[in-house]
N, C-alpha and C positions, 0 to 999 in steps of 0.2 A: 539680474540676468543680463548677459552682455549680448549685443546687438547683432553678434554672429548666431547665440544660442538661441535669442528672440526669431532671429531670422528660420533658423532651423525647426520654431515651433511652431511657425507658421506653416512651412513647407510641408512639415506633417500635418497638419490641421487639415490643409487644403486637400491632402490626399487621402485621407481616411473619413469614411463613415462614421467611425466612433468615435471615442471623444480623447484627448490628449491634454492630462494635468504633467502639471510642473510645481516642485514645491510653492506653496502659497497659495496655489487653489482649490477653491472648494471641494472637498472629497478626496484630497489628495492621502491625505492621512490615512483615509478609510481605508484607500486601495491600496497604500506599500502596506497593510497589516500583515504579518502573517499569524500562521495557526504556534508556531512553534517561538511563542514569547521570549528564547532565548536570543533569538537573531531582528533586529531593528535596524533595519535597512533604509536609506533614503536617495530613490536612485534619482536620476535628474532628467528622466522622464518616464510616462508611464501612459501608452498607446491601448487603448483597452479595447479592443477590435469585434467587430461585429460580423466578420467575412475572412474566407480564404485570401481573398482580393487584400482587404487589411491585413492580415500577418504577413502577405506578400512585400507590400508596401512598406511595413513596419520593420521587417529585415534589411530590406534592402537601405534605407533611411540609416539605419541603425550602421551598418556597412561600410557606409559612405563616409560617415560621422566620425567610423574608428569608434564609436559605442560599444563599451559591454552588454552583453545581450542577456537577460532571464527569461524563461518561459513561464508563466504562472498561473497554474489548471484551478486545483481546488485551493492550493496553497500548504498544503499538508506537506511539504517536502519538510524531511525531518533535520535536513542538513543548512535548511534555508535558500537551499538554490533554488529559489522562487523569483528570489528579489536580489538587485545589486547598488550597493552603493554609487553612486556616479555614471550609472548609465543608462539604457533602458529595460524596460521594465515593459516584454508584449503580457497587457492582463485577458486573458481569453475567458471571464468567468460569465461575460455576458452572450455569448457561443455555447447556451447551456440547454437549447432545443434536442428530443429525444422525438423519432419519428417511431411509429411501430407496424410494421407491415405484417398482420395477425395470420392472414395463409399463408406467407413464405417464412414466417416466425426470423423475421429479421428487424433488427433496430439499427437507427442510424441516430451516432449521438456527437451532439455538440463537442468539440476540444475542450469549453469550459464547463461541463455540466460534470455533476456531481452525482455521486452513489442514489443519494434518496430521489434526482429529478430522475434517474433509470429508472430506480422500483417505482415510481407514482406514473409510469409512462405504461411500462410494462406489466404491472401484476392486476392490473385491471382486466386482462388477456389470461391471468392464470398463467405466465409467462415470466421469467426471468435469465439475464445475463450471470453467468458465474464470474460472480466479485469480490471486494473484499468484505469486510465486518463493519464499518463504519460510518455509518451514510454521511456523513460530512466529508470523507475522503473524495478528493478529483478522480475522475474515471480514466483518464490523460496519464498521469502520473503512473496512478497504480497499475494501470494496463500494462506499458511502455517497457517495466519492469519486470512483468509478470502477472500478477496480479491471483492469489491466492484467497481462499474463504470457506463458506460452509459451504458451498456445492464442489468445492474441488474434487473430493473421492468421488462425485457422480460422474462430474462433466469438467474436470479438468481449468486449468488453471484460465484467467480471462482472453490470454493472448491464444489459447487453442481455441476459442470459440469468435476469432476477431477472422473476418470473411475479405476485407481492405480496409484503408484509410486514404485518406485525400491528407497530404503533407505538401506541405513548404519548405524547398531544402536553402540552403545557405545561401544560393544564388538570387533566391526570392521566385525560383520555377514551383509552380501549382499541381504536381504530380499524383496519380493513383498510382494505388500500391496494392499488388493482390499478386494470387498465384499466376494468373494471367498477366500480369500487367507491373514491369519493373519488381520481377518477384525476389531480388537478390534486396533490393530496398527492404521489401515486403518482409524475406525473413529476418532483416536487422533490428525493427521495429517491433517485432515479438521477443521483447527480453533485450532488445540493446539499449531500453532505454532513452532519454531526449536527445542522443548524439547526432539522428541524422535529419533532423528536423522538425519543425511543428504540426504536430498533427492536429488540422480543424475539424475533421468527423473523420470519426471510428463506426465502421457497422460490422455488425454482432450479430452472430447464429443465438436464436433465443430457446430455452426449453423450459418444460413443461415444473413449475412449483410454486407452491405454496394454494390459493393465495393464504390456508391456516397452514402452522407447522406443528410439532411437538416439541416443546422444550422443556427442561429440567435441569436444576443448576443444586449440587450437591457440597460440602460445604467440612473440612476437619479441620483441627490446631494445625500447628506445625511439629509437635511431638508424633504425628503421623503422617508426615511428609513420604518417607520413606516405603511404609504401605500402600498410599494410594498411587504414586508413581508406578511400585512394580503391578496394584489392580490395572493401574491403564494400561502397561505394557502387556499383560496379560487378556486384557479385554480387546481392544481399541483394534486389530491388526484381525481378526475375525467377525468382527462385527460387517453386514451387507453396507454397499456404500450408500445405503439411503440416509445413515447416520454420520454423522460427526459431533465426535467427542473429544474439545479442550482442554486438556488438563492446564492448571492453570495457580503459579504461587502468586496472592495476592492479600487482600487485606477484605474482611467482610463487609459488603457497603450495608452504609444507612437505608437500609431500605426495607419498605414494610412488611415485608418475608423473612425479616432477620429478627432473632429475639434481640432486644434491645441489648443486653449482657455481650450480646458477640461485636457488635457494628464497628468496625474498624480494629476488629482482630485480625493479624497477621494468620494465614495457614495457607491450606491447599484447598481448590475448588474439581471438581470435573462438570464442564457445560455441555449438556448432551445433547444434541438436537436432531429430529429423525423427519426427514420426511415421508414417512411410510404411513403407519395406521397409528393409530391411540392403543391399541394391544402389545404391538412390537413396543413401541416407547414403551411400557409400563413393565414389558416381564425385564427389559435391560437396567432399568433401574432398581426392580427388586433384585435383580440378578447382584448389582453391587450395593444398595446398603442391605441386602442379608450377608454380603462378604466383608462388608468394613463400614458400620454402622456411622452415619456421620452426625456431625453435631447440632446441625439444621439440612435440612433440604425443599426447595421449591419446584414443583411442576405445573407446566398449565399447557392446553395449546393455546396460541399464540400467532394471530398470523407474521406471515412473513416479511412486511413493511416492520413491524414491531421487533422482529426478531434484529433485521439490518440496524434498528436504533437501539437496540440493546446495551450498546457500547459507547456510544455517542458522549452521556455525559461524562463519564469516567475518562475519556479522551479528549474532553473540549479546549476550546479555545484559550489562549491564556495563562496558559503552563508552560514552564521551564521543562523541556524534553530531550532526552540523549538515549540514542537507542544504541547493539552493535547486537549482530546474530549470526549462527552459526547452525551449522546441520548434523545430527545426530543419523546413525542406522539404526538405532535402537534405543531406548532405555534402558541401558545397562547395569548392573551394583555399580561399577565405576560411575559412571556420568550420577547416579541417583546419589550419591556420595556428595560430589561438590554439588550437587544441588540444594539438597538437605543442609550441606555444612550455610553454605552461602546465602542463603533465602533470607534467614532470619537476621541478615547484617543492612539488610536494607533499612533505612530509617522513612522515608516517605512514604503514608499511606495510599500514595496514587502511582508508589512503582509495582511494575511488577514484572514476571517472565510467565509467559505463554507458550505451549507445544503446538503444533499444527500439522495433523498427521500426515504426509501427504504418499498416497499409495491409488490402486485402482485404476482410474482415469486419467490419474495424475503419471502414473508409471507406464500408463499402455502406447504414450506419445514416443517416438523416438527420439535419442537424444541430439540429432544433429536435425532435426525437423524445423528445430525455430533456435535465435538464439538465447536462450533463457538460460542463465548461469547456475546451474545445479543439474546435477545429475538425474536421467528419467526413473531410477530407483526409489522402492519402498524408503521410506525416513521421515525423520520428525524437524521439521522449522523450527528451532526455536529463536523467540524474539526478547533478549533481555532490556526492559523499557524503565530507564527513570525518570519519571514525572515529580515536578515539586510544584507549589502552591506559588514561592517565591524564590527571588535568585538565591538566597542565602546559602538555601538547602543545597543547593544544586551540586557545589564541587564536590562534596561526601558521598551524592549519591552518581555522579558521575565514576566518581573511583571503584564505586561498589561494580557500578554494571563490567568496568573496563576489567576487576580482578576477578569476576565469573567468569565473564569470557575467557579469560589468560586460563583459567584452572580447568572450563571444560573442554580445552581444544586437545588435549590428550588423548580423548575421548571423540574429537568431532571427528567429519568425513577427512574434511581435511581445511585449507585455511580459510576457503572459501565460506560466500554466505548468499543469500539474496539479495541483490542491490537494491531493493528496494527498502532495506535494512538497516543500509550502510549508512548511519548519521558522517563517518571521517570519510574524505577520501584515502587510497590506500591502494597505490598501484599493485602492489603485491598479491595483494586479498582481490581483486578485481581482475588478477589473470587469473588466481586459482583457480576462482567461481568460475569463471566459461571453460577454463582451461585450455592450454597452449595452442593446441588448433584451432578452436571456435575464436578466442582472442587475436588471434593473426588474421583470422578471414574478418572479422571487424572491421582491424584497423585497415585492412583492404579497401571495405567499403567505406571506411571515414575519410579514406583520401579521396574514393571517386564521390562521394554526396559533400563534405564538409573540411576540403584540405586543407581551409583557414582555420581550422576546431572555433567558427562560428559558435558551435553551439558547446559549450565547455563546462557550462553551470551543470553540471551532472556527475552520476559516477563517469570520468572521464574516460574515452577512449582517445588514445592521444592518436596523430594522425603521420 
């Protein structure tokens, strides 16, 4: 370390609460990890801040320095824009306080806390924020983006249910963001993503589920790909929004509901999950295996901490990962065609593509309300994911995911996707998705919060 970059660590030292490693010290490894094994980062420093006051500090530091700046919530960025080589590195995972104020049904949660400190805050109240599926996922992140899950048909995606936040923009100024209060900020931060700053707490309108849910997870080859796509299309777009139903091409896991003969069979899943009654769950599931008998299937209720970890190991840490997604109106014979053809070219049994309906709640927001890069219309998310064990795998199945995308976009809305999706950047695919107007009044606001693109580790909006 040279005695100008010593001197710099001290400088930070002196002004943060928290703590400030530099390659060589203890925990420093721990902290550049990320979730996405492909990206191994070693930035040259790493501020892991305990306050608004510290990301304040730690931008500004960083500013001064000429540092490249990451933000790093849960660490789940699929892109790696967590973490940077060569420069700093603000870690907010110790910023993982979840308040719950049970009359006003409101939460106030840390920048660095994660999906399961929400549910173990919240569902003690019989309460939850509509989020994603993964409780390891940052709340920071998948918010910022959008933030999509099993309560979207209810209550809509996580940024419609976000009341303000308290950010740090480029300058190192400590702003609220809400309808009242810098609300041109407030709608950039719903769906634009980390471009206009650090968000240290998010509060969140909470409602009424769990704390048991109904779940059921259904189960065919892949010689009946094609049926059970057109049963969901058929199903899934009628069904009351207490339900959400996954279709989902994947591989059968090891697990003790699987007859052993199937476990890491390639086929089609549908994950049903209903917060309604244990009757409703059961006539919808006979309703589809008396239509297309499956090869196994599981039901249980289940509360709903259990349902968010659902997915948990199947997504864990330590895996080689490359996503790209795209948005369907429908399940079409066309799009069900390259899906069928394509499914079975995967070689990894931890890749796979997932549908996620998104209609109801999801559709009743306006489109120019917030800026979340998708249309407020009925359609299907889908997320084509390859996961490998080791690097080896990875360019095989990188190319798999790159030439489904290529083959459904015939078929998609158009080139857009959800940024929170987007493992490349792709300034093209990144107008689509807001599209031309919403993408102009962005870059509006990137000049007035961030005209230095300060913050750039993201889907970028250039300024």
């Amino acid at each position: 370390m040279t005695q100008l970059a010593e001197a710099g660590f001290d400088e930070l030292r002196a002004t943060l609460a928290g703590t400030v490693l530099g390659p060589g010290d203890d925990g420093y490894d721990d902290a550049r990890r990320l979730w996405n094994a492909q990206h191994d980062r070693r930035p040259a420093v790493i501020a892991q801040v305990r306050s608004a006051e510290d990301v304040a500090a730690a931008v500004r530091f960083g500013v001064a320095q000429g540092l490249e700046i990451a933000v790093r919530g849960g660490s789940h960025s699929m892109s790696g824009a967590s973490s940077v080589d060569d420069g700093l590195m603000i870690d907010l995972s110790g910023m993982n306080q979840v308040t719950v104020d049970v009359e006003a049904r409101r939460a106030r949660v840390g920048g660095g806390a994660l999906l399961r400190d929400l549910d173990a805050a919240t569902q003690p109240h019989g309460l939850a924020v509509p989020a994603g599926m993964v409780s390891h996922t940052g709340v920071g992140g998948l918010t910022l983006g959008g933030g999509m899950g099993w309560l979207s048909r209810q209550h809509g995606l996580s940024i419609d249910n976000l009341v303000s936040v308290r950010i740090v923009t480029a300058d190192g100024s400590i702003l609220r963001a809400a309808d009242d209060e810098n609300p041109d900020l407030f709608w950039a931060v719903r769906g634009g993503g980390g471009n206009f700053g650090v968000v240290s707490e998010f509060e969140f309108r909470l409602h009424e589920a769990g704390p048991m849910v109904n779940y059921g997870m259904l189960f065919w080859g892949l010689d009946q790909g094609a049926d059970v796509l057109r049963l969901a299309r058929e199903l899934i777009p009628g069904l009351p929004p207490t339900f959400t139903v996954v279709p989902a091409c994947l591989n059968a896991p090891p697990a003790p509901f699987v007859p052993e003969h199937h476990h890491f069979q390639p086929g089609y899943g549908l994950v049903v999950v209903e917060f309604g009654t244990p009757d409703e769950h059961a006539a919808v599931l006979d309703r589809i295996r008396t239509t297309l008998p499956p090869l196994f299937e599981f039901a249980t209720p289940m509360p709903y901490v259990a349902l968010q970890q659902s997915l948990d190991e199947a997504n864990d840490w330590g895996h080689y990962c490359y996503e790209k997604g795209t948005y369907l109106e429908d399940l079409t014979d066309g799009a069900i065609e390259v899906i069928t053809e394509h499914v079975p070219k995967k070689t990894s049994p931890l890749s796979a593509v997932l549908f996620y309906r998104l209609d109801n709640a999801y559709s009743a927001v306006a489109d120019d309300a917030t800026a979340f890069g998708g249309a407020r219309t009925d359609r299907y998310a889908v997320f084509a994911i390859a996961q490998t064990p080791v690097p080896e795998m990875q360019e095989a199945e990188i190319a798999w995911v790159r030439g489904f995308w290529d083959a459904l976009q015939p078929h998609a809305v158009n080139i857009g996707s959800y940024i929170n999706g987007m493992a490349d950047y792709d300034e093209a695919r990144l107008r689509a998705s807001y599209g031309d107007a919403k993408y102009e009044r962005l870059v509006e606001l990137k000049r007035k919060y961030d005209p230095g693109n300060v913050f750039h580790r993201n889907q970028n909006i250039k300024p």
